[in-house]
C-alpha positions as CSV (number, residue, x, y, z in Angstrom):
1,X,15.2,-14.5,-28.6
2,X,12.4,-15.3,-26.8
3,X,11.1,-13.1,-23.8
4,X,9.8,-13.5,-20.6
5,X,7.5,-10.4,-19.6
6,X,6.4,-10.3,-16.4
7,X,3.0,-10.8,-16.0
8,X,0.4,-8.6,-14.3
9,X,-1.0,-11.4,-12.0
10,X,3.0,-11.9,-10.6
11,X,3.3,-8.2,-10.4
12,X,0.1,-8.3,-8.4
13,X,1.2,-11.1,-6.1
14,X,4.7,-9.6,-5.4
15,X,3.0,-6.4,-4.9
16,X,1.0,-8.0,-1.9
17,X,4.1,-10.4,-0.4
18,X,5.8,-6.7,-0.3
19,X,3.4,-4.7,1.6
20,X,2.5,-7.7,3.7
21,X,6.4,-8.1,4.6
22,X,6.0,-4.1,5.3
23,X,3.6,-4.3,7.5
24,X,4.7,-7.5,9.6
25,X,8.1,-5.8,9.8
26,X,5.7,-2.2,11.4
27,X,3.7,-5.1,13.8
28,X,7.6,-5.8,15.9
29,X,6.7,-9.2,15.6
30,X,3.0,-9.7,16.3
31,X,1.0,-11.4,14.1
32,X,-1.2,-9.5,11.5
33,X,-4.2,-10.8,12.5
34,X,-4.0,-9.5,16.3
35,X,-2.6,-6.2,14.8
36,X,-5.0,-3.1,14.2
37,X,-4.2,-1.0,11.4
38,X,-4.8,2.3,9.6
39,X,-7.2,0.7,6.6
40,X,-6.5,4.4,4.9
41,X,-2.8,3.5,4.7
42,X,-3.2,-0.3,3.4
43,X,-5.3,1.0,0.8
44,X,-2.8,3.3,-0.1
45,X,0.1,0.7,0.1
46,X,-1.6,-1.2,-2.3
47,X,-2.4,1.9,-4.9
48,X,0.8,2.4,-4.7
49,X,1.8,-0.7,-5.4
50,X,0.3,-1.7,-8.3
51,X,1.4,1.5,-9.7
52,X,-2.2,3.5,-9.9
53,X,-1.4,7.8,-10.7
54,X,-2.6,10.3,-8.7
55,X,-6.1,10.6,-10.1
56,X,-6.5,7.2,-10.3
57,X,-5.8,6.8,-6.3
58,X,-8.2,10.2,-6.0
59,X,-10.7,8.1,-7.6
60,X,-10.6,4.8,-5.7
61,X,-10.2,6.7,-2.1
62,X,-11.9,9.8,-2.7
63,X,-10.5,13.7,-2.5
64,X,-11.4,13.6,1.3
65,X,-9.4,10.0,2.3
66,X,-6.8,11.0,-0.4
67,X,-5.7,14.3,1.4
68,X,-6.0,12.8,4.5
69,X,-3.4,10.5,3.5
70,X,-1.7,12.9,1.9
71,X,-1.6,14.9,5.0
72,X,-0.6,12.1,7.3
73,X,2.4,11.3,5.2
74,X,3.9,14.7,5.6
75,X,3.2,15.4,9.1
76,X,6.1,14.8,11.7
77,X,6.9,11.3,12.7
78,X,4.7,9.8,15.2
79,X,5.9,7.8,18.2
């Protein structure tokens, strides 16, 4: 039986095509590139995404950006 494992560099570029849908869906129909973001939370989209643990994302951000983040996500919805 032969096997078709997915490989990291399609997991990597659906990864992307996901968070890039996420965030043109958060822009209401602007395009990306007139959009300002949050470069804290695309970075963390994209730890997330390709699956990096918790002290792999402290790493890459630092304990500072990584508990803002941290922070942001469980404070009340913002308007």
């Amino acid at each position: 039986m032969l096997q078709n494992p997915v490989t990291p560099h399609f997991q990597l570029v659906t990864t992307l095509s996901r968070i890039r849908q996420e965030w043109q869906d958060a822009a209401d129909g602007k395009s990306l590139v007139e959009v300002e973001g949050n470069m804290g939370m695309l970075l963390a989209d994209l730890l997330n995404g390709i699956g990096l643990g918790t002290s792999e994302q402290v790493q890459v951000l630092g304990k500072d950006l990584f508990q803002e983040i941290q922070d942001f996500l469980r404070s009340p919805v913002r308007n």
